[in-house]
N, C-alpha and C positions, 0 to 999 in steps of 0.2 A: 504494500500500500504506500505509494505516493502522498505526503500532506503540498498541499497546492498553496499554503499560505502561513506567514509566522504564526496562526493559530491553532492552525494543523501540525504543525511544525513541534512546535512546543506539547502540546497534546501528542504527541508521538514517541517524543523524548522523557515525558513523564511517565506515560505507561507503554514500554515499547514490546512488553511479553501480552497485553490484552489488544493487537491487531486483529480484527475480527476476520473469522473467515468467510468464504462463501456462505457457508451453512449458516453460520451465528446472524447474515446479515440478512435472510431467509425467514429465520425464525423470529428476526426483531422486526422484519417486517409484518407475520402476519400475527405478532402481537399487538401491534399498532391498530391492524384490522380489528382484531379480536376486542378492542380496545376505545374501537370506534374515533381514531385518530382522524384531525382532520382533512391529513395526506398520509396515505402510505401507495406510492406508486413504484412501478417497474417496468421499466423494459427489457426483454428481450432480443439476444440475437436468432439468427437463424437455426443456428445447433440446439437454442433451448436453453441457454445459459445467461445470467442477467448481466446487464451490461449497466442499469444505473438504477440506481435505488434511491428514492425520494420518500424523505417521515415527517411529520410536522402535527406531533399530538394537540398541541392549542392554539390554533391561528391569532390568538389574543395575545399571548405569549412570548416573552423575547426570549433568544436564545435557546430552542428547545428543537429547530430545527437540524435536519443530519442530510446530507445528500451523500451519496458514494456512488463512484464510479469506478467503475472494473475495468481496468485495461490491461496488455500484454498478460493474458492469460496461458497458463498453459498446465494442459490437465495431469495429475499426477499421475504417477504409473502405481497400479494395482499386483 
């Protein structure tokens, strides 16, 4: 995981062993669902594999928003 900005940045350096993975960022999504969040979106590539993930449990709310983007992926060997 890439942090794109000194905020990401810094939040990367302070917890560097809690980089979430696919799966964690899967399941925080459809707890946001579950949760009646008032984004929890995703896209999709072609393979089926999510390419970005958008959460935002209180549109009233500062700072509670998370966007993740997946890039240079590459699937692990089994």
């Amino acid at each position: 995981m890439t942090a794109l900005d000194d905020s990401g940045r810094r939040a990367r350096r302070q917890v560097p062993g809690q980089v979430p993975a696919i799966g964690d960022l899967l399941r925080m999504l459809e707890r946001a669902r579950l949760d009646s969040a008032d984004t929890a979106d995703v896209e999709y590539a072609d393979d089926g594999r999510p390419l970005r993930i958008t959460l935002d449990w209180d549109k009233d709310a500062i700072d509670d928003e998370a966007l993740y983007v997946i890039s240079a992926y590459e699937p692990a060997d089994n």
